[in-house]
C-alpha positions as a Markdown table, in Angstrom:
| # | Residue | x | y | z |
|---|---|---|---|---|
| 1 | Unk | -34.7 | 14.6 | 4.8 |
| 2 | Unk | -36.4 | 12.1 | 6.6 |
| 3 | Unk | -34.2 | 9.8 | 9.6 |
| 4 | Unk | -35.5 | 6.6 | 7.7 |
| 5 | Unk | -33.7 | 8.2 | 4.7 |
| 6 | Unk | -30.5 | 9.3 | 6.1 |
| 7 | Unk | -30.5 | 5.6 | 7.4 |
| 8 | Unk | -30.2 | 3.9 | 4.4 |
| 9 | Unk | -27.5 | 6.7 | 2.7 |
| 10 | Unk | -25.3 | 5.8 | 5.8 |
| 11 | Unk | -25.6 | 2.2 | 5.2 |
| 12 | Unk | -24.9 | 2.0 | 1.8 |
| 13 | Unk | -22.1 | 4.4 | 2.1 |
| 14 | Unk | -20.8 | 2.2 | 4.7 |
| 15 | Unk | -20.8 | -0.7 | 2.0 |
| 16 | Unk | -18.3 | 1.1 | 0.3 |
| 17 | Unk | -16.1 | -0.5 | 2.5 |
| 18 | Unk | -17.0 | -4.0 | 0.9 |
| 19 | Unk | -15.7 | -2.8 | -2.2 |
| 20 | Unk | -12.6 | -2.1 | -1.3 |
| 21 | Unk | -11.9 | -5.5 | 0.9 |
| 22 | Unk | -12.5 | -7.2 | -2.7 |
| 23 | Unk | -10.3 | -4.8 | -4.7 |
| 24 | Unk | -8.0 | -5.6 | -2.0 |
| 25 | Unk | -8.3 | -8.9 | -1.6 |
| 26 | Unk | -7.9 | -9.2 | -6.1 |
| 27 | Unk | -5.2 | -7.3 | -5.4 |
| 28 | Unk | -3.5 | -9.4 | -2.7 |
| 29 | Unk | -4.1 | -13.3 | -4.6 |
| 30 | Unk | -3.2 | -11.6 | -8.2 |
| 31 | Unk | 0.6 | -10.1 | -6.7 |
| 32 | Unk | 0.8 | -13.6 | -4.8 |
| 33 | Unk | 0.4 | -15.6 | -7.8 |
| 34 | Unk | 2.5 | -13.3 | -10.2 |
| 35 | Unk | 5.8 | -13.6 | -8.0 |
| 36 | Unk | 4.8 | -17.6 | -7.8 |
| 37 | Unk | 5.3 | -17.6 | -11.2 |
| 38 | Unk | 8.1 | -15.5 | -11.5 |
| 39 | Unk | 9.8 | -17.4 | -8.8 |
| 40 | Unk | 7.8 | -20.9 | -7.2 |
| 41 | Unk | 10.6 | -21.8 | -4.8 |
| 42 | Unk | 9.7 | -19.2 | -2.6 |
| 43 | Unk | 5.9 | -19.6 | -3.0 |
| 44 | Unk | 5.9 | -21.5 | -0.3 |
| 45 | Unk | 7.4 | -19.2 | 2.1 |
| 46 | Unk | 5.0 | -16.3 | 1.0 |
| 47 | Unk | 2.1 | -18.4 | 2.2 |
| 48 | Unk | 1.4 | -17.8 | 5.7 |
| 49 | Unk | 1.9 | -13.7 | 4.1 |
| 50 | Unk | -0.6 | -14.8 | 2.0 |
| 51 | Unk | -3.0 | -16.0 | 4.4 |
| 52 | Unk | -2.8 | -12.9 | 6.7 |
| 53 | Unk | -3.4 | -10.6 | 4.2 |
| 54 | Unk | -6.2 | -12.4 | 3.2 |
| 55 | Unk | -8.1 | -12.6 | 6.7 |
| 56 | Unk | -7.6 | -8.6 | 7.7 |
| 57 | Unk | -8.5 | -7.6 | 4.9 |
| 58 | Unk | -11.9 | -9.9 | 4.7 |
| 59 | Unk | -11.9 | -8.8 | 8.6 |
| 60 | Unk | -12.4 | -5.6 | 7.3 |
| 61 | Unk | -14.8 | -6.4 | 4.6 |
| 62 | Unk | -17.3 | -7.7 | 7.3 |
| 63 | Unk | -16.9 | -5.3 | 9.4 |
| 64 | Unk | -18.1 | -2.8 | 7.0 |
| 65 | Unk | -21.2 | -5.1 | 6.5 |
| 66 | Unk | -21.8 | -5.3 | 10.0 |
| 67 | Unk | -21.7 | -1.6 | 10.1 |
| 68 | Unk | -24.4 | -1.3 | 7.3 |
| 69 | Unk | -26.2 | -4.1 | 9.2 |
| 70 | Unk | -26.7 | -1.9 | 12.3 |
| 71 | Unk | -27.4 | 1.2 | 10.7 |
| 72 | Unk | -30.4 | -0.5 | 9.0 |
| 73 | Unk | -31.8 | -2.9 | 11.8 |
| 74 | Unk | -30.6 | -1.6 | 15.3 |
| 75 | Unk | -30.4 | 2.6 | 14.6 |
């Protein structure tokens, strides 16, 4: 196998990490909006929960872009 190869594979396994930020992130606004239906008065206090959840796990998403990223252009 050719390095120019292998370079590629690593970066597109290392996108696999891109999937799982959205699965994560459908995961997180889906739970948040069933229990503010199930119960609205403490929506509000779930929020800043919410929020967090929501910038790690993107964090992670672009991370694991900027992972593929290097393996492509700087490696």
């Amino acid at each position: 196998m050719e390095a120019e190869a292998a370079k590629y594979i690593g970066a597109g396994l290392a996108c696999f990490g891109m999937i799982g930020a959205g699965i994560g992130l459908g995961n997180i606004f889906g739970n948040y909006l069933s229990a503010a239906i199930r119960n609205p008065s403490a929506a509000k206090g779930q929020f800043g929960n919410l929020i967090f959840g929501f910038a790690v796990t993107e964090a992670l998403g672009i991370f694991s872009l900027l992972i593929a990223l290097l393996l492509i252009f700087v490696v």
